[in-house]
C-alpha positions as CSV (number, residue, x, y, z in Angstrom):
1,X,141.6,323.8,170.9
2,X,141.0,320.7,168.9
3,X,141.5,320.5,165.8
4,X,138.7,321.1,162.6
5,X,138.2,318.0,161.3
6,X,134.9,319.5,158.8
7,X,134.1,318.2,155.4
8,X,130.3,318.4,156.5
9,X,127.9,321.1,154.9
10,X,130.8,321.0,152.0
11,X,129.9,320.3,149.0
12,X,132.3,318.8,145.9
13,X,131.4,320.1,143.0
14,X,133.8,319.6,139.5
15,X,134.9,321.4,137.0
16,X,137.7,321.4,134.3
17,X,141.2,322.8,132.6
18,X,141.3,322.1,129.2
19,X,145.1,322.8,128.2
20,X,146.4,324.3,125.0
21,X,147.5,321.1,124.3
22,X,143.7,319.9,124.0
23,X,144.2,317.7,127.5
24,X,140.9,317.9,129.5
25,X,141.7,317.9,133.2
26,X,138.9,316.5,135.6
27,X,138.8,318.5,139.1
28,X,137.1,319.3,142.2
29,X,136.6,322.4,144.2
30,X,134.9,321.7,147.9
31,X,132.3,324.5,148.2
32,X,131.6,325.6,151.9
33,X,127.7,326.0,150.9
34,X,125.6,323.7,148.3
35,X,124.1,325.3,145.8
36,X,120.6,324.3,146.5
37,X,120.5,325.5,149.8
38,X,122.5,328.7,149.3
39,X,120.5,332.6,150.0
40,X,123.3,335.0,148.7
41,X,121.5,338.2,150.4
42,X,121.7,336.2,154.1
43,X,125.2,335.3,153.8
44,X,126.2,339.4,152.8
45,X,123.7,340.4,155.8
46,X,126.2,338.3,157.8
47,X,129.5,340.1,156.6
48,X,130.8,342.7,158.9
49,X,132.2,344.3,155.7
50,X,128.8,344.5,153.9
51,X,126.5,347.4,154.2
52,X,123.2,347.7,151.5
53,X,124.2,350.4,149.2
54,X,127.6,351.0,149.8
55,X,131.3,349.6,148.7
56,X,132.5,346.5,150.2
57,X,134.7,347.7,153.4
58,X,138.0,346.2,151.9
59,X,140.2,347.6,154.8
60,X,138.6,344.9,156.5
61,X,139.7,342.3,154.6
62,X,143.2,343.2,154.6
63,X,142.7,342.6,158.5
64,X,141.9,339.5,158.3
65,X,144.4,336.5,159.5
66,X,144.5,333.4,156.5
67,X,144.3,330.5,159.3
68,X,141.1,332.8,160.9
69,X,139.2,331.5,157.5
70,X,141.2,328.6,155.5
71,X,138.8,326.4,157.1
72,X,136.0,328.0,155.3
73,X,137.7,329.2,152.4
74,X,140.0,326.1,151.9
75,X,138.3,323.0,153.7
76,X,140.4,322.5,156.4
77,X,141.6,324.3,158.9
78,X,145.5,322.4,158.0
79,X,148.0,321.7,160.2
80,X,150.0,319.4,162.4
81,X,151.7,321.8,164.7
82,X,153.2,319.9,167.6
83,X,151.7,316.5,169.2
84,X,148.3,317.0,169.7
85,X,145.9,313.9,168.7
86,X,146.9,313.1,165.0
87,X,143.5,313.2,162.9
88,X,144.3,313.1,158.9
89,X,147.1,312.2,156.7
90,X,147.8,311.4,153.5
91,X,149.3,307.8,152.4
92,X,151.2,306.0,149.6
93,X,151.0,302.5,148.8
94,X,153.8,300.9,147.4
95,X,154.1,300.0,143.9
96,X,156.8,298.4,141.8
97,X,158.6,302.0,141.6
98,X,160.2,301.1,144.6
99,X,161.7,297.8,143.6
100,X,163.3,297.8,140.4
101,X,166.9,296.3,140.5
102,X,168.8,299.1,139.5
103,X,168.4,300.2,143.5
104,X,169.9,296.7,144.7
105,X,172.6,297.5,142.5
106,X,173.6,301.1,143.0
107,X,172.5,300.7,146.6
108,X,174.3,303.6,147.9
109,X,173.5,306.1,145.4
110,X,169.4,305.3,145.7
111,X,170.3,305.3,149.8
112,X,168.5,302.1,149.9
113,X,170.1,299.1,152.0
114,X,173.1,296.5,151.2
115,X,170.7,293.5,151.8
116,X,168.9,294.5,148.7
117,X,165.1,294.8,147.1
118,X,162.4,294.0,149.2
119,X,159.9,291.8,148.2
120,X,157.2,293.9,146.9
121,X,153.7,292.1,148.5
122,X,155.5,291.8,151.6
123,X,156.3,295.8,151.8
124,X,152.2,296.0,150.7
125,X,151.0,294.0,153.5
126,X,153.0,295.8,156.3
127,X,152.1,299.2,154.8
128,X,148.9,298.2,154.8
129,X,148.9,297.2,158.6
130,X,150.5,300.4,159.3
131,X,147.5,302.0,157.3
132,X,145.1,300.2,159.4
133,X,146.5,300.9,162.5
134,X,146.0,304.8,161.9
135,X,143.0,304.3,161.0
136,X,142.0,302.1,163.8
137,X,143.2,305.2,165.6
138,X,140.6,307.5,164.6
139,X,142.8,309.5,161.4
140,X,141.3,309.9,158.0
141,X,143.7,308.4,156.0
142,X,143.5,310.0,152.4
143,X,145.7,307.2,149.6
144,X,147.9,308.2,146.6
145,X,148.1,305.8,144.3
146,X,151.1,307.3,142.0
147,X,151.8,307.0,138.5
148,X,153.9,303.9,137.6
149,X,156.2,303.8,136.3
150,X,157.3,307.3,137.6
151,X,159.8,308.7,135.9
152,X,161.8,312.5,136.9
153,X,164.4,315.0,135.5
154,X,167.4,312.7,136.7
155,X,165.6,308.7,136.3
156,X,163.0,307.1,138.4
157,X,161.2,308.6,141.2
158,X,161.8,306.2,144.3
159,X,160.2,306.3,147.5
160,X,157.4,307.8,146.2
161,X,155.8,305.8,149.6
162,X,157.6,308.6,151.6
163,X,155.2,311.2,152.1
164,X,157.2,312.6,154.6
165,X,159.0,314.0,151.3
166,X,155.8,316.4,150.3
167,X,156.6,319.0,152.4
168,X,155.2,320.7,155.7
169,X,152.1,321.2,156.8
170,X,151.8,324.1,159.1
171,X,149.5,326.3,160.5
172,X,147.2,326.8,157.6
173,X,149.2,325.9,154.7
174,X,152.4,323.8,152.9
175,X,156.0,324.4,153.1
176,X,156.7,322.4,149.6
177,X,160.1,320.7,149.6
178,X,163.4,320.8,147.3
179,X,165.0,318.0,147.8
180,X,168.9,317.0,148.9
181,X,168.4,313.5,150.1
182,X,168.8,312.2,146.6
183,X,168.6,313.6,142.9
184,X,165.9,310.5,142.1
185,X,163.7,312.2,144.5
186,X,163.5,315.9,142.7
187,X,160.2,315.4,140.3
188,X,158.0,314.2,143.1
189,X,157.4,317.3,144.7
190,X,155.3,318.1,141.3
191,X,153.2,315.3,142.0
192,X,153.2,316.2,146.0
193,X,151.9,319.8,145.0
194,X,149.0,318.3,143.0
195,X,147.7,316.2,146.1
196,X,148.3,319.1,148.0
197,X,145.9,321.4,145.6
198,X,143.5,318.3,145.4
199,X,142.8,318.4,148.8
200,X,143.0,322.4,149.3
201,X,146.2,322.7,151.2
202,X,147.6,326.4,150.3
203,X,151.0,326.6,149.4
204,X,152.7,328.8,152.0
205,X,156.4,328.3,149.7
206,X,158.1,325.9,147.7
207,X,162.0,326.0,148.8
208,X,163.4,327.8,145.5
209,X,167.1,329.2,144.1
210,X,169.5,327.1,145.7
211,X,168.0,326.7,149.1
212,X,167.9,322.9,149.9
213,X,165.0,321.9,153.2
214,X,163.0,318.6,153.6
215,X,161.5,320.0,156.4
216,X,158.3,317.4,156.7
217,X,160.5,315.1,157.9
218,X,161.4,317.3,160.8
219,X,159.8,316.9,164.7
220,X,158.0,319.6,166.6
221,X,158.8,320.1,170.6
222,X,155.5,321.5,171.2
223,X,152.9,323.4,168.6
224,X,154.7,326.5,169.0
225,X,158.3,325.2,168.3
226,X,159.7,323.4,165.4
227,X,163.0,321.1,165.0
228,X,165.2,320.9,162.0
229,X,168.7,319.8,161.2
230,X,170.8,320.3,158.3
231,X,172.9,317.5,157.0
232,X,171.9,316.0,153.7
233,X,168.7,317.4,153.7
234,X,168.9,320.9,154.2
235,X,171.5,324.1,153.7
236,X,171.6,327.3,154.7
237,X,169.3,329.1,152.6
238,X,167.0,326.6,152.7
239,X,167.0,326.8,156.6
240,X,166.8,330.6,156.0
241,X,163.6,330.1,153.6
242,X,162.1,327.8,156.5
243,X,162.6,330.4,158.9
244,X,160.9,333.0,157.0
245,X,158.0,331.2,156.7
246,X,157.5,329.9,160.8
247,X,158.5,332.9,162.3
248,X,156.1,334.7,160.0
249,X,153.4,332.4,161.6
250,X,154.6,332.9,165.2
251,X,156.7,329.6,165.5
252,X,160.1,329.2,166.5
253,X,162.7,327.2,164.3
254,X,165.5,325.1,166.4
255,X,168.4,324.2,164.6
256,X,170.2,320.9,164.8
257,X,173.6,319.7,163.1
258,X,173.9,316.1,162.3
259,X,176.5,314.4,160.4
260,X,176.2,313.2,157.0
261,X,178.5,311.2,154.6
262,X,180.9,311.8,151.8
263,X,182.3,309.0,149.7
264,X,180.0,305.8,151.3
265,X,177.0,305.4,153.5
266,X,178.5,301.7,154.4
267,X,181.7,300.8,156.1
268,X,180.4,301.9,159.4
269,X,179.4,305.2,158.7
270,X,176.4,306.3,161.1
271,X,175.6,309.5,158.9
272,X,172.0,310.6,159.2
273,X,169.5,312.0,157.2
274,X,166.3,313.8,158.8
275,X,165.4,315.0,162.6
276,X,163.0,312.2,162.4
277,X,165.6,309.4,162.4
278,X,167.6,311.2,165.3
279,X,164.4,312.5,167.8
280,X,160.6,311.4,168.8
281,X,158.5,313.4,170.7
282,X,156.5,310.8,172.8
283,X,154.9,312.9,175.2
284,X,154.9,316.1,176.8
285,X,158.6,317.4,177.1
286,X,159.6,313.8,176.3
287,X,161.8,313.1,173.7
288,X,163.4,309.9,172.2
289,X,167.1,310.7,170.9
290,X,170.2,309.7,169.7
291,X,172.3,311.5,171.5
292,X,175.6,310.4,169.0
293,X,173.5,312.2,165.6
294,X,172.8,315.9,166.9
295,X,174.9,318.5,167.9
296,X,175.9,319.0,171.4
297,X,174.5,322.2,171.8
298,X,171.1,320.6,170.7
299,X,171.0,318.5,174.3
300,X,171.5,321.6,175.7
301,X,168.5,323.4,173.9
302,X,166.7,320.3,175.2
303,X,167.8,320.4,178.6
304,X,167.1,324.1,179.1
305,X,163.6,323.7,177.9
306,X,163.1,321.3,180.8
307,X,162.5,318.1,178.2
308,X,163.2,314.5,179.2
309,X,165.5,312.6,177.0
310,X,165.1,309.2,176.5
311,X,168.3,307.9,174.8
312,X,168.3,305.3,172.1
313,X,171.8,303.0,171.8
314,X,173.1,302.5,168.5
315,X,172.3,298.8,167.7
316,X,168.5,299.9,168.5
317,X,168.7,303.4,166.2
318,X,168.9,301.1,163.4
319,X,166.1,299.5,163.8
320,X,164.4,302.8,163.2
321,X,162.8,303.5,166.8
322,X,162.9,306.9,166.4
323,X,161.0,307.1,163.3
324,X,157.6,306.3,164.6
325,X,154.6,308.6,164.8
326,X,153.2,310.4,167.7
327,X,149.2,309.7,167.6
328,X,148.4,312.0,170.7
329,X,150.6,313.0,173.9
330,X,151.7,309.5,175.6
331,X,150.5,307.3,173.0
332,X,152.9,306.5,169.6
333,X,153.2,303.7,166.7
334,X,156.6,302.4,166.2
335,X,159.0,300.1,164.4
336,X,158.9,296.7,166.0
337,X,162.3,295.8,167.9
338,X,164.1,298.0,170.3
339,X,163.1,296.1,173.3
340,X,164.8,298.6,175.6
341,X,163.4,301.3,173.9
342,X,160.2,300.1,174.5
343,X,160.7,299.4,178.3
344,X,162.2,302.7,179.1
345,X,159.0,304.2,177.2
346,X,157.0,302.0,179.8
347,X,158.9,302.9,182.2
348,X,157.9,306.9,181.4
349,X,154.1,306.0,180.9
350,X,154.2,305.8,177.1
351,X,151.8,303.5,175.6
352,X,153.5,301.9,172.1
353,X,151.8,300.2,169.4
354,X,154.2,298.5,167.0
355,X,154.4,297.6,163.9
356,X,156.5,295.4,161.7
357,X,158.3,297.8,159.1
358,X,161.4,295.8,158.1
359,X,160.5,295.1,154.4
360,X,160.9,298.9,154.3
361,X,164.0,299.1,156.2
362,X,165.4,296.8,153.3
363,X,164.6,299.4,150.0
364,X,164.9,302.5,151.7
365,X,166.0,303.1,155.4
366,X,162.6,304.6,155.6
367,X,160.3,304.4,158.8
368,X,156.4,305.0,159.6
369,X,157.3,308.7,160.0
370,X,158.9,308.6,156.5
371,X,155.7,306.9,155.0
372,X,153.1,309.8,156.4
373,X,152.7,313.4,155.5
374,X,150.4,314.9,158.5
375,X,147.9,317.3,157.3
376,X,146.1,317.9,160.8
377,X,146.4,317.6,164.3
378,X,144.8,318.9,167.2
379,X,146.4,321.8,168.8
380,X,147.4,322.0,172.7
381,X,148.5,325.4,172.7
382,X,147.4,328.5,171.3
């Protein structure tokens, strides 16, 4: 089924919150019929829960599946279940939020790199070609431009260009994350949720009590199965929370274990954070993988379902290969480097587009999969 990619016969039409505080608030609701145009007795005559003269059939209602109507009740019909062709996402571009000096010098506590800052137009210009190169791809790319400076509970907000971080989007709605990764990052998930609202993404959840998940970060196998490990960024209860919410929409959560770190992220230690710097899926049961960052029961998960693995050495996971983006089955934008990465891709029929992300490698160990939150995809399987 491909995917809805609507917006046409919408129409944008603003109104406004005036808070207690006397702030005036500017927004936008998309309406799925213009006023001018609209005949409120042919829409009822189309309702099978409307009869002339009699009480709305509500029974039918409670019937009624959310991702049957979110694209006409909420614009879209949101989602990025599994590896179908990639068709809208939102973007950040980065600002000096991401560059100030007190990450050079507490490197390891803003998990940024020991090489330090990266030069800020440098960064711009090769998240910009990334940018392009979606959109050159056929995705609607929608752009945040955040506040600066951004400031949360615990000091600045960094990597506010890793949408990644604003949660899942999944089968009609958001999974909303709370974050582990680092303390600087809890405050952006309030600004997340308003881009979320601004575009009319429900809110399925927002990990809550002391459940930890980043799950946007994570990889799916296929539309129907979803990958996730724990380490930094997730704990028990958040996996529980996670799990809740997919198998409630009919998908199937696969747990990984990856290491993480204690007292230093140097020295050697090849900790991890997210499923998306361990695993790829590049094409049908293809995966990339570092075979040395998941469990060993996880290979075996893979093997059973009959997927390929590709494995990527250690020299080459640090150049982030595994962090790309799947634009449709066979066809994905990476990091550039990893030249035997690349071949062995070739080798299996994947076509690679590459970009040069190592200003970002420099601020934040962050990768093009880091830098996108996918709001829609087509689906393969239903």
């Amino acid at each position: 089924m491909a995917a809805d990619t609507g917006g046409s016969g919408r129409e944008s039409v603003p109104f406004r919150l005036r808070t207690a505080d006397g702030e005036v608030l500017e927004l936008r609701y998309s309406s799925p019929r213009p006023a001018a145009t609209h005949d409120e007795m042919a829409v009822l005559s189309s309702l099978p829960w409307f009869e002339p003269g009699r009480p709305l059939r509500n029974y039918m209602l409670h019937e009624t599946d959310l991702y049957d109507e979110v694209g006409q009740v909420w614009g879209r019909r949101w989602g990025a279940e599994g590896i179908g062709r990639l068709r809208e996402v939102v973007v950040s571009r980065p600002t000096e939020d991401e560059v100030r000096p007190e990450y050079a010098r507490e490197w390891q506590y803003y998990y940024s790199s020991a090489a330090g800052n990266a030069d800020l137009g440098r960064l711009r210009a090769q998240f910009d070609e990334y940018y392009q190169v979606l959109e050159d791809n056929g995705v609607r790319v929608h752009y945040v431009e955040p506040p600066v400076p951004a400031i949360g509970a615990y000091g600045y907000l960094k990597n506010m260009v890793t949408l990644a971080g604003a949660g899942l989007v999944v089968h009609g709605g958001a999974i909303v994350h709370r974050f582990g990764l680092g303390s600087w990052q809890r405050g952006r998930e309030v600004i997340w949720q308003q881009v979320l609202a601004a575009l009319q993404v429900p809110i399925y959840l927002t990990i809550h009590g002391k459940g930890i998940c980043e799950p946007g970060a994570g990889r799916w196998l296929d539309s129907k199965t979803f990958a996730f490990n724990e380490s930094v960024v997730a704990n028990e209860e958040g996996l529980r929370q996670l799990r809740l919410v997919l198998t409630d929409l009919g998908i199937e959560l696969i747990e990984c274990h990856s290491p993480g770190w204690y007292d230093s992220t140097g020295n050697g230690n090849i900790g991890t954070s997210h499923l998306d710097m361990v695993m790829l899926t590049v094409d049908d049961h293809k995966v990339l993988l570092a075979p040395h960052l998941v469990n060993y029961g996880f290979i075996r998960e893979l093997v059973r379902r009959d997927f390929t693995i590709i494995e990527v050495p250690v020299d080459e996971y640090w150049d982030l290969a595994l962090n790309g983006v799947t634009l449709a089955p066979g066809k994905v934008v990476m990091n550039a480097g990893s030249p035997s990465v690349m071949k062995a891709l070739d080798a299996h029929g994947v076509e690679v587009i590459t970009v040069d992300f190592s200003e970002s490698h420099r601020f934040a160990i962050a990768g093009l999969h880091c830098a996108t939150l996918e709001l829609l995809r087509d689906r393969l399987e239903d």
